[in-house]
N, C-alpha and C positions, 0 to 999 in steps of 0.2 A: 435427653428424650429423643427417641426414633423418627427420624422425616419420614410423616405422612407422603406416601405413595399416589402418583398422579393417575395411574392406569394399572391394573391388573392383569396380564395376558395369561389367558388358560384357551390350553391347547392339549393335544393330544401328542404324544412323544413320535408316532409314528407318519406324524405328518411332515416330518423331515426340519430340514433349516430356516424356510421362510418365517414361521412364526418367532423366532431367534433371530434372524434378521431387521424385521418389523421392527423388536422390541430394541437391537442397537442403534436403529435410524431415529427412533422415538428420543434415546437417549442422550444419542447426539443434538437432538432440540432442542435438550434440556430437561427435559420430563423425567421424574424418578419411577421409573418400572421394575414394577414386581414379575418376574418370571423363572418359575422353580427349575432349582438348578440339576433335578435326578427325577425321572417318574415316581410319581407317588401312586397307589389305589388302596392301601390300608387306610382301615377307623382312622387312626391318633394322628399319620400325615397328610390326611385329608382336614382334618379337625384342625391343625396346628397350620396349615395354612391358610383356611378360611378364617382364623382367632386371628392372626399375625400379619396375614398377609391381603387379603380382601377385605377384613372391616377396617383396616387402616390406609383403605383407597378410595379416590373419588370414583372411579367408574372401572366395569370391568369389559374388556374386550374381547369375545370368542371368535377363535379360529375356528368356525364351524363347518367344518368337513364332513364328508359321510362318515367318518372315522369317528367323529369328536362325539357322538352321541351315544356310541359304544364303550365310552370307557367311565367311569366310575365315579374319578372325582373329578373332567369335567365339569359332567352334569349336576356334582354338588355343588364346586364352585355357582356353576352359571344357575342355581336356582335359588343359593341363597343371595344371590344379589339381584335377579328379576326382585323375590320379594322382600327385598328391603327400599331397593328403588318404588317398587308398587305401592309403598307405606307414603312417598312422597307423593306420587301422582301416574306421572307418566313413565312406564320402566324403561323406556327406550331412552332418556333421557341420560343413562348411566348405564344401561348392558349396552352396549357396540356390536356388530355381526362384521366380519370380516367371512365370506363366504367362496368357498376356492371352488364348487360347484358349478355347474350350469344352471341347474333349478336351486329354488331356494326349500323344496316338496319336505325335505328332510329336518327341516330345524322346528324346535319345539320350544316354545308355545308358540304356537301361531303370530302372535302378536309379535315378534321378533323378526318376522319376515321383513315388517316394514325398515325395520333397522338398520339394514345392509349399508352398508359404507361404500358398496359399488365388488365387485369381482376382484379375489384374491390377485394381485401384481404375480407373475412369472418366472421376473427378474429383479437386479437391482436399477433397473432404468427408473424412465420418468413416471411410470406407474405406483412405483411404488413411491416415491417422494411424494407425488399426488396423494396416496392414502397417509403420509404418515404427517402431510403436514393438516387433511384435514383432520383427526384423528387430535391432533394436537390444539386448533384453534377448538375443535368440541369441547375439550377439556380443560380447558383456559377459563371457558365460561362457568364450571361448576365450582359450587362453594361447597364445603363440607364434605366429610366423609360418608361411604354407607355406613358404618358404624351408628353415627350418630344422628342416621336418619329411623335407623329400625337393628334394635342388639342383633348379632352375627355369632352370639355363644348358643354350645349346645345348650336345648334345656334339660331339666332332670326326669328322670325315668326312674317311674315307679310300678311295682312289680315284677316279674320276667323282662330282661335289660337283653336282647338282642342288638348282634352288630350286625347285620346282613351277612352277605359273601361276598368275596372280592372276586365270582364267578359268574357275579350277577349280571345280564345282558338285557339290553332293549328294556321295553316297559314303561318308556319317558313318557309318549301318550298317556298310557292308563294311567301314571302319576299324576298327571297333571286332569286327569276326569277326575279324578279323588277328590284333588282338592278344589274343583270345579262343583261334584256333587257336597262335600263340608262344608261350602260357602256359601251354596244357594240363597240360604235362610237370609244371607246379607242383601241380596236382591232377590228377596223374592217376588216382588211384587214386577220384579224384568221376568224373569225366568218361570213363574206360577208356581214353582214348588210349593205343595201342601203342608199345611200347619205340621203336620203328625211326621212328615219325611224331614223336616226342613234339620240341618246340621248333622244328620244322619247317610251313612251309604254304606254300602255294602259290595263287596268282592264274593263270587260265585263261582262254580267251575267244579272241573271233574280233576281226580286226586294226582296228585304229583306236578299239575300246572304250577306250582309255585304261588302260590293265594298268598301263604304266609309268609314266604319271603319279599313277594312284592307290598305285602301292608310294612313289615319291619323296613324296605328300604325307604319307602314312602315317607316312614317315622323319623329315618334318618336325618334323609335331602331337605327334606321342609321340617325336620324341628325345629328352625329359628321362627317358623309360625306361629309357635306353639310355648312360648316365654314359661305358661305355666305347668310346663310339665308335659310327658310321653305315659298315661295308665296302659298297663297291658295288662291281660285277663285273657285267661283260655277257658274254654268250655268243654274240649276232648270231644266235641261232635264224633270225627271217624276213627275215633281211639277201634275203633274194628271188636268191642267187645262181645261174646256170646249174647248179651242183651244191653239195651240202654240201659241209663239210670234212671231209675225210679224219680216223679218231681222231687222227693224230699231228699235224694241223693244228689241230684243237680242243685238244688239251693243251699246244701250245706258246700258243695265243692263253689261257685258262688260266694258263699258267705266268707268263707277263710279265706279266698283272697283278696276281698274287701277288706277284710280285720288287717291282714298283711299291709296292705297299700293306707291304711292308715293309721297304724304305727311306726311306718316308715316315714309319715310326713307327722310324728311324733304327737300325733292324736288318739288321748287315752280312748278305749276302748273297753275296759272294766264294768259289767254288768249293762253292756250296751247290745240290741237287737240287730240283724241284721237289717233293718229297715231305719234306726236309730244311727247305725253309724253312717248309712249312707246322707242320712241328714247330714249329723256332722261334717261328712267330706263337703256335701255340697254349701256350707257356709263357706266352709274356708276357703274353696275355689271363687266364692262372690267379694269372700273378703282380698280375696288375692287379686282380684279383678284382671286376671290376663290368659288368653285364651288355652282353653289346651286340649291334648288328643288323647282319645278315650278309645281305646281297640279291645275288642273283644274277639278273640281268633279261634275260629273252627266251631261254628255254632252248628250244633246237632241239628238233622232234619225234624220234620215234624211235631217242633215244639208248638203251644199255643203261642197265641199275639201276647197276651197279658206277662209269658214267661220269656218271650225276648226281650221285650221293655223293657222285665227287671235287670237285665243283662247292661243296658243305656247309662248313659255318663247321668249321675242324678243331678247334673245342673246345666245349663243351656249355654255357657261359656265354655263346657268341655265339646266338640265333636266325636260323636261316635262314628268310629269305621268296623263293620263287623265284617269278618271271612267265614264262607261256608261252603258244602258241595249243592246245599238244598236250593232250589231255583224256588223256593214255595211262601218267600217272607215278600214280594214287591210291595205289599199292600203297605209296609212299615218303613222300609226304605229305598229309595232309586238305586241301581249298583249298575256296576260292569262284568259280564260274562267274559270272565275272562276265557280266552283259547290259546290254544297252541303259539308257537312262537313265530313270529315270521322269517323265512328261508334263510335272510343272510344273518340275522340274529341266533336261529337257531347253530347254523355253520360257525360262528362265532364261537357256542359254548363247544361244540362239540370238538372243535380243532385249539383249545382252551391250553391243553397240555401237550399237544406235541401238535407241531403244525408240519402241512403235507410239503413235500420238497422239489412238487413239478408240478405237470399239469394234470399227468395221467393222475396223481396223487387227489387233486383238486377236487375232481371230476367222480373218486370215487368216494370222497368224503361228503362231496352234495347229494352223490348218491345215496349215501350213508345217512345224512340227515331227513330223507325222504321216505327212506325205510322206515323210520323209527317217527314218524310220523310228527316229528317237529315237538316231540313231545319232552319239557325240558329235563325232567328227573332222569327220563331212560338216555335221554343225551350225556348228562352229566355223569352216571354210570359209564357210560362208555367211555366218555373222554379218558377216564380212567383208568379203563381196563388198556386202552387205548394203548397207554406208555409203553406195556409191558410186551407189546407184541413187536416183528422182526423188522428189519426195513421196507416192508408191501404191508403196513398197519392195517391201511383203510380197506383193501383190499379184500386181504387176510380177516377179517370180522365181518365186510359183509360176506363172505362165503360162509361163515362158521352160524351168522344168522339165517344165512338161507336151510340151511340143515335143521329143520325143525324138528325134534324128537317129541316123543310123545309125552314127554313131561312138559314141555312149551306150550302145546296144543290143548293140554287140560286146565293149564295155568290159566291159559289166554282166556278159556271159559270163564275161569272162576273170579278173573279180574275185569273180566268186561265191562262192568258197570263203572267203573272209574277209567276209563281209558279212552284216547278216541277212538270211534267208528273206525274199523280197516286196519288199525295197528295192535290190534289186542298182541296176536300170535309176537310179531316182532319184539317188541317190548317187554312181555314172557320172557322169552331168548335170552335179552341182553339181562333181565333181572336175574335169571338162573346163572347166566353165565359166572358173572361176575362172586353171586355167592360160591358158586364150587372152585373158583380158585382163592378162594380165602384157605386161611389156614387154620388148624384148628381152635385157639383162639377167638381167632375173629370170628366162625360159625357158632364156638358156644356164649358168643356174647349176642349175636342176633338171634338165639334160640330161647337166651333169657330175655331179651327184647321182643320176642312174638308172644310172651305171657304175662309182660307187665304194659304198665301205660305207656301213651305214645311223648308222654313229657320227660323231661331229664332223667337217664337214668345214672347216678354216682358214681365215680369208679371206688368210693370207699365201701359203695354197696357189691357193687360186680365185683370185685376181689374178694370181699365178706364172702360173698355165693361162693364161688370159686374155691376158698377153703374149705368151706364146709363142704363139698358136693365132692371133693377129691379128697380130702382127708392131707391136705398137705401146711406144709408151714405160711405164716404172714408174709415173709419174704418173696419163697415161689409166685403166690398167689398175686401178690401187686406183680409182679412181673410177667404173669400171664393178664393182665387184665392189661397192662399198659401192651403189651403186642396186638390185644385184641383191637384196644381203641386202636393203633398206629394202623394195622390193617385193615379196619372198617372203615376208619373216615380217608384213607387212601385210596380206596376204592368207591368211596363217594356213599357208601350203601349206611353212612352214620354221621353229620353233622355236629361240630360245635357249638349249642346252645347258648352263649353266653361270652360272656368278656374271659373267662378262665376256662380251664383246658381240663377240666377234673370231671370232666360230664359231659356224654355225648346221649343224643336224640338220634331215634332209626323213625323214619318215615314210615307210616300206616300200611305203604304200598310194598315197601319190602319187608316187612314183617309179614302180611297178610303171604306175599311169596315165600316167607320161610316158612309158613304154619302148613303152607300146600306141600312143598317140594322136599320137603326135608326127611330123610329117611331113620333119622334115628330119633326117633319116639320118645325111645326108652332115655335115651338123654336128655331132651326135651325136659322129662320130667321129674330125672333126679336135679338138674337146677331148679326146676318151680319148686321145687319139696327144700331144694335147701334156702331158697330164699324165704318159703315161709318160715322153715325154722330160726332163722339170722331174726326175720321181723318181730317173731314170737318174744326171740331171747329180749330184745330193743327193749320193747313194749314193759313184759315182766320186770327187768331190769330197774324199771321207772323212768327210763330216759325220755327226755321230750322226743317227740319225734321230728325229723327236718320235713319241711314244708312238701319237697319231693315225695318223700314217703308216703305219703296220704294219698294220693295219687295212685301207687301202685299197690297200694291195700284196696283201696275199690275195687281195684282191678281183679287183683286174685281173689276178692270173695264175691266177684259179679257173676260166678257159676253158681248161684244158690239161691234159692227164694226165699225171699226176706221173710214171708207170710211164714215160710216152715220153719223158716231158724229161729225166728219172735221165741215160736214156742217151744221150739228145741232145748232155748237157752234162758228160756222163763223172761223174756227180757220184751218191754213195748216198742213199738215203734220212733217213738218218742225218747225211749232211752237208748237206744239204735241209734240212733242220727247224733246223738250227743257224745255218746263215745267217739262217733268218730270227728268229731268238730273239734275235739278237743285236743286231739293230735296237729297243732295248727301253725307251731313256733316255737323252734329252738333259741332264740335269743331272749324271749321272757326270764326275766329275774327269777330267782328259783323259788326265792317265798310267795310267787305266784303263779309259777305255774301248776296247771290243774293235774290231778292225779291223771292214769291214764289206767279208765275201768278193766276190771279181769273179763269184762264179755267181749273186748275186741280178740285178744289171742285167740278165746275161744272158737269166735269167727273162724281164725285162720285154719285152729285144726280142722274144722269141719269141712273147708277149704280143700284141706291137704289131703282127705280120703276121697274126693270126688273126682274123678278119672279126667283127665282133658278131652 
C-alpha cells in the first residue's frame, strides 16, 4: 500500500527552484512530499494528481506567487484542498501559504492571507531552515488525510460534459463569489439572502467575456463540492437567431434535455411529462442526499420569472448557477457582472502562444492588450493570429489594427451591443482579420456555423454538408472537414466542446461577424441548402436523430412563422412541438424509439425556399 503523503507542494513551474528546494529540506526532516515532477495544466494530469497525490496528504502547501494564481492546476490543486479542509473546520489548519511577495493583495480566498508562514526564504540560509522546520512541526500535529476528511474525486457530469481550456486565466475571485453566492442559503440568516435567491446565482455580461467558460471552470475546480454530480443545461439565449423561440419552443428544447439527464442517471422516462420527470430527478437527488451543481448556461433575455424557475435545479440540494447577457433576472438571483479581464491577466492570454522577446516587445503587447480592450475572446483570437506573424508580431498587428477598413467600422456598429464601450471598431478588426486568413475550409465551416446553432456542430454532420454541397466523395469530404476543424480552432475562431475532438462550437460573436463580413452569399447558402437536404434524407430515413441535431433543426426552421406553417402543413401546434421532441435520443432501444413524423422534413423544405 502507497505511504500517505505528509505535505503537498503546489507551485507554479515558473517560479524557479526554491519551491523544489523547500520541498528537499522538508524531506530531509523526514516528511514524505508530494511534488510533481513535469508541469501539468491538462483535465486528466490535474485530475490524476489531485486523486493520487493531494487526497493522499495531510495538508497542502502553496507557493503563492503572483505567478501561482495564473496557472491552472495550481488553483485546482489549492481549492480542492481549501474545501475539504473547510469540511473539517478551519482551512488554514491544512492549506499553508508560503508567500515570496511583499503584499499578501493577491492570494485568494482571503481567508488564506491569514495563513502565511512568514516571507518566501531567498536562500538556502537560516531562513529557510526557519520555514521548513516550522512547516514540519505544523504537520506533525495533523492526523488524517484530506481525503478522508471530505472525497478529493471528480463527480459525475451529467448532460454537455465540458473540460474548460487550458487558456483560461485569472477569474479566482469571481470563482470564489460563485460559490460564496451557491452557499448563501447555508447562512443565510449571516448574509440576509432572500428565501427565493437563496442557492441560486447568476453570471451576466456582454458576449465573448467568457460567462461560459468561467461557469464550466467553476464546475471543474470546485466539483469535489458537489459529490452529487455537475447538470448542465443550455438554453441558446444568444444563439443570435432571426427570432427567439417561441415559449413552447423553449420548453420542448428544456424538456429533452431533462429526458436526456435522466436517462443517463438511468431514470425511466417512458409516458412521463416534463414536469413528472423533473419530479423524479428531484427524489433521487434527496435520495442521494449529496450536494450538487445545476448550470444552466446562456439564459435568453427577456424571458418571464415563472419561465426561468423552470429552468432551476428542481430540488434545494442541487445549486443553480445560470449565465446570461440579460442584466434583467436580479429579482430571482444575486450574480456577478462579469467585465473585462484585468491588465496583467489579459497580457497573460494574449502573449499565451508566443511570448515577446524584449522590452520594446513587451511594451507593444500591453499596448496591444489595451487596444483590444481587455476583452478575452478578441484576445484569444489574436493570440492566434499572433504565431503566424514575423519577428516585430506585436508590433506588426497593432499597425494592421490601426488600419481600420470599412468593413471593421460597420462591423463594430453591428456588434456594439455585445462589446465593450470604446472597443467595438478594434475588435471588428482582429475578428475579420483572423477569419480572412482562414483557408477555404475553415471559411466554409464558419459559414455553416452562422446558419446553424450556436451548440455542437459534428464533424459527421459538416463532412455530410460538405459532400453534398460539392458533389464529391466520403473520403474528400472527411478531409476537408478535418482541415476545416484544424484551422478554425487554431485560430481560436472554433472551440472544442467536449472531452472528444469530433465536434467543434463557433462562438455567437463570430458567426454574427461571419453572417456581416462575408462576401459570398451564394455559398452561404448552397451549405444551408445541403444541410437541410442531409437533415431531410436522417429524418426520412427513420433514424433517431442525435441530441445535437435538434438544436440545429430549430435553427433552420426559426425563419418561418409557426402560425403560417400550422396551416401550411395542416398540422396544430401541439402536434408541432411533438415532432420535434421526439427527435431526442439516439441511444434508445429501437423497439422504443418513437417514429420521427413526416411534418418535420416538411418544415425543412419550407425552410429551404426561404431566402436568408
Amino acid at each position: 500500500m502507497q505511504r500517505p503523503y505528509d505535505i503537498f507542494i503546489s507551485h507554479a513551474w515558473v517560479d524557479g527552484e526554491l519551491p523544489r528546494r523547500i520541498a528537499d529540506e522538508l524531506t530531509a526532516l523526514g516528511l514524505h512530499v508530494w511534488i510533481d515532477a513535469v508541469e501539468i495544466n491538462d483535465f486528466a494530469s490535474i485530475t490524476r494528481a489531485v486523486t493520487e497525490g493531494l487526497a493522499q496528504s495531510k495538508a497542502l502547501l502553496a507557493y503563492y506567487s503572483k505567478t501561482y494564481p495564473l496557472r491552472r492546476a495550481c488553483q485546482w490543486e489549492l481549492t480542492a484542498a481549501f474545501l475539504a479542509a473547510q469540511a473539517e473546520g478551519d482551512p488554514r489548519r491544512r492549506v499553508l501559504v508560503v508567500n515570496p511577495e511583499q503584499k499578501p493583495d493577491h492570494i485568494h480566498p482571503i481567508e488564506l492571507r491569514d495563513a502565511r508562514l512568514g516571507t518566501a526564504p531567498t536562500d538556502d540560509g537560516p531562513s529557510l531552515r526557519d520555514l521548513v522546520q516550522s512547516i514540519t512541526k505544523h504537520v506533525s500535529a495533523l492526523d488524517g488525510l484530506l481525503a478522508d476528511i471530505h472525497p478529493l474525486s471528480a463527480p459525475s457530469w451529467y448532460g454537455t460534459t465540458p473540460v474548460g481550456s487550458t487558456r483560461f486565466v485569472g477569474r479566482f475571485p469571481e470563482m470564489w463569489q460563485i460559490h460564496s453566492l451557491l452557499h448563501e442559503g447555508d447562512v443565510a440568516q449571516i448574509t440576509g439572502a432572500s428565501v427565493a435567491s437563496r442557492s441560486v446565482g447568476q453570471v451576466y455580461g456582454l458576449g465573448g467575456l467568457g460567462k461560459s467558460l468561467l461557469a464550466e471552470e467553476y464546475a471543474l475546480r470546485f466539483g469535489t463540492a458537489y459529490p452529487g454530480g455537475v447538470f448542465w443545461l443550455r438554453a441558446f439565449g444568444s444563439d443570435d437567431r432571426k427570432r427567439p423561440f417561441e415559449a413552447e419552443e423553449q420548453e420542448t428544447v428544456r424538456t429533452v434535455q431533462i429526458r436526456n439527464i435522466a436517462e443517463q442517471m438511468r431514470v425511466s422516462t417512458d409516458g412521463l411529462s416534463a414536469p413528472q420527470i423533473s419530479s423524479v430527478l428531484a427524489d433521487v437527488i434527496e435520495q442521494e442526499g449529496k450536494a450538487c451543481l445545476w448550470v444552466v448556461d446562456d439564459v435568453p433575455s427577456r424571458l418571464g420569472a415563472d419561465t426561468v424557475r423552470s429552468w432551476f435545479a428542481p430540488h434545494s440540494l442541487a445549486r443553480t448557477l445560470i449565465t446570461t447577457r440579460s442584466r434583467g433576472y436580479g429579482s430571482l438571483a444575486k450574480g456577478i457582472d462579469l467585465s473585462v479581464l484585468p491588465p496583467e491577466d489579459a497580457y497573460t492570454l494574449l502573449t499565451s502562444r508566443r511570448q515577446p522577446l524584449d522590452e520594446a516587445a513587451k511594451e507593444q503587447a500591453h499596448q496591444l492588450t489595451k487596444a483590444l480592450g481587455y476583452h478575452p475572446l478578441a484576445l484569444d483570437v489574436s493570440s492566434a493570429a499572433l504565431v503566424s506573424y514575423g519577428s516585430d508580431a506585436f508590433r506588426s498587428f497593432r499597425e494592421e489594427l490601426n488600419r481600420q477598413d470599412q468593413d471593421a467600422l460597420e462591423l463594430a456598429a453591428e456588434i456594439a451591443d455585445v462589446l465593450p464601450n470604446g472597443h467595438e471598431v478594434s475588435i471588428a478588426q482582429t475578428m475579420l482579420g483572423s477569419i480572412r486568413r482562414l483557408g477555404g475550409e475553415g471559411c466554409d465551416f464558419l459559414r455553416l456555423a452562422s446558419v446553424l446553432a450556436q451548440g455542437p456542430i459534428s464533424a459527421s454532420l459538416v463532412a455530410g454538408v460538405f459532400e453534398r454541397a460539392d458533389g464529391i466523395d466520403s473520403v474528400t469530404a472527411v478531409q476537408r472537414q478535418r482541415r476545416a476543424f484544424h484551422q478554425t480552432t487554431t485560430a481560436s475562431l472554433s472551440e472544442i466542446p467536449g472531452e472528444t475532438s469530433d465536434a467543434r462550437s463557433v462562438h455567437a460573436l463570430v458567426s454574427r461577424t461571419m453572417r456581416f463580413s462575408d462576401r459570398h452569399r451564394s455559398r452561404t447558402r448552397v451549405l444551408r441548402n445541403a444541410t437541410i437536404d442531409l437533415l431531410i434524407e436522417v429524418l426520412e430515413a427513420g433514424a433517431v436523430t442525435p441530441p445535437p441535431y435538434l438544436e440545429h433543426i430549430l435553427k433552420l426552421i426559426a425563419v418561418l412563422r409557426v402560425d403560417d406553417v400550422m396551416k401550411a402543413i395542416e398540422m396544430d401546434r401541439v402536434s408541432f412541438l411533438s415532432a420535434l421532441a421526439v427527435v431526442w435520443n439516439e441511444s434508445k432501444p429501437p423497439e422504443k424509439a418513437m417514429y420521427v413524423p413526416k411534418e418535420l422534413p416538411q418544415l425543412l423544405r419550407i425552410a429551404r425556399q426561404r431566402r436568408l
